[in-house]
Every structure is written in C-alpha cells, then in structure tokens.
C-alpha positions as CSV (number, residue, x, y, z in Angstrom):
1,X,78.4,-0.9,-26.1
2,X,74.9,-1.8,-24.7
3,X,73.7,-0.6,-20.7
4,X,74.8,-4.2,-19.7
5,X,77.9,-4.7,-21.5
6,X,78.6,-1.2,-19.5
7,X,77.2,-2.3,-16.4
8,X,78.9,-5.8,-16.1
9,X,82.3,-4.1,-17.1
10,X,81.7,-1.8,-14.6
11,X,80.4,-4.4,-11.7
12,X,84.0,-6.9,-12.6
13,X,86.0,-4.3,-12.2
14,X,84.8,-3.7,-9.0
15,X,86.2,-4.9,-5.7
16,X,83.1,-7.3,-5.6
17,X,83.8,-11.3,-4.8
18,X,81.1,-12.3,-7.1
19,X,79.0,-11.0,-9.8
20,X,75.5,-12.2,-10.9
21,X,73.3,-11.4,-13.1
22,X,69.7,-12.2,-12.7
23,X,67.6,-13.1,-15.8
24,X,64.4,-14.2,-17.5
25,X,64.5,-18.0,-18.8
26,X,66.0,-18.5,-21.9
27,X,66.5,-14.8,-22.5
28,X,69.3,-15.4,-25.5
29,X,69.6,-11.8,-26.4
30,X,70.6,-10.7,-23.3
31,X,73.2,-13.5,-22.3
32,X,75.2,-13.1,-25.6
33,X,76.7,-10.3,-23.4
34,X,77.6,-12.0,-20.1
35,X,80.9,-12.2,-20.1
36,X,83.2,-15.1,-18.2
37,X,83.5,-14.4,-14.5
38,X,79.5,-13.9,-14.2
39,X,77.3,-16.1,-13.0
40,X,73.4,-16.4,-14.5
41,X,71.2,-16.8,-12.7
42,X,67.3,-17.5,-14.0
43,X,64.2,-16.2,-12.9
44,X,61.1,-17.7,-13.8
45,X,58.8,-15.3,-12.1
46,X,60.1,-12.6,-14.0
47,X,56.7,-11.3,-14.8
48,X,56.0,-10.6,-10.8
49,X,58.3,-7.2,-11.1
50,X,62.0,-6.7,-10.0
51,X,61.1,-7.5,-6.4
52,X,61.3,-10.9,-7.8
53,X,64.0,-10.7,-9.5
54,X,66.3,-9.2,-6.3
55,X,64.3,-12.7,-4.3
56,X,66.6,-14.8,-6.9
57,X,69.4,-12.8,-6.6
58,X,69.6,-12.9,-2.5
59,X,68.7,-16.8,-2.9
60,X,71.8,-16.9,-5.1
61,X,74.4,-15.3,-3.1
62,X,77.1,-17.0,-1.1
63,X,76.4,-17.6,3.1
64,X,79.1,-15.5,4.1
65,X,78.6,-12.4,2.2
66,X,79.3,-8.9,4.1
67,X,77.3,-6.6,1.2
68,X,75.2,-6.7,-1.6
69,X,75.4,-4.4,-4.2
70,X,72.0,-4.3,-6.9
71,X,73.1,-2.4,-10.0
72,X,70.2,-2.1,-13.0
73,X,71.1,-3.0,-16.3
C-alpha cells in the first residue's frame, strides 16, 4: 500500500464531509489510487510549490465548511 492509498483510507474514514485530493494535470499514476468518494481536483500551477496547491484546494471546498484539514500524501 502506497503513502496515498494510506492517506486517503485514512482521510474517508474520518469524520470529514468531503475529501479532496489536489493534483497535477493529467497525473495518471497517481489517480489509479483515488478511490470513489474523493473528489480530484487539478492544479495547473503545480510547479509554484504546495502553496499552490492548498490555493486549489480552499478554492474547491464547499461555502459552508466549519474546518479544513490538509493531510500530505
């Protein structure tokens, strides 16, 4: 079991409403192990570090959201 077969287990398990899983484009290694129940969502800018990729993420969540939880995968 890969770190992000683990971590999305881990992160559906949860309590959480929603779980999302921010991504580079067309990044088919990784999203052969996002499992139903997660939502993708791409980031283009990738290359600008993970503050970028968090930016997508918050973009992405619902508007009524108490908490945000960022786990690295």
């Amino acid at each position: 079991m890969t770190v992000i077969d683990m971590t999305l287990k881990n992160a559906l398990k949860s309590q959480c409403d929603e779980v999302l899983v921010v991504l580079e484009p067309d990044n088919s290694e990784i999203l052969s192990h996002v499992p139903k129940g997660v939502s993708i969502i791409e980031n283009p800018e990738r290359q600008e570090g993970i503050g970028s990729s968090i930016r997508a993420g918050i973009k992405a969540v619902r508007e009524v959201t108490d908490a945000v939880i960022f786990l690295n995968g």
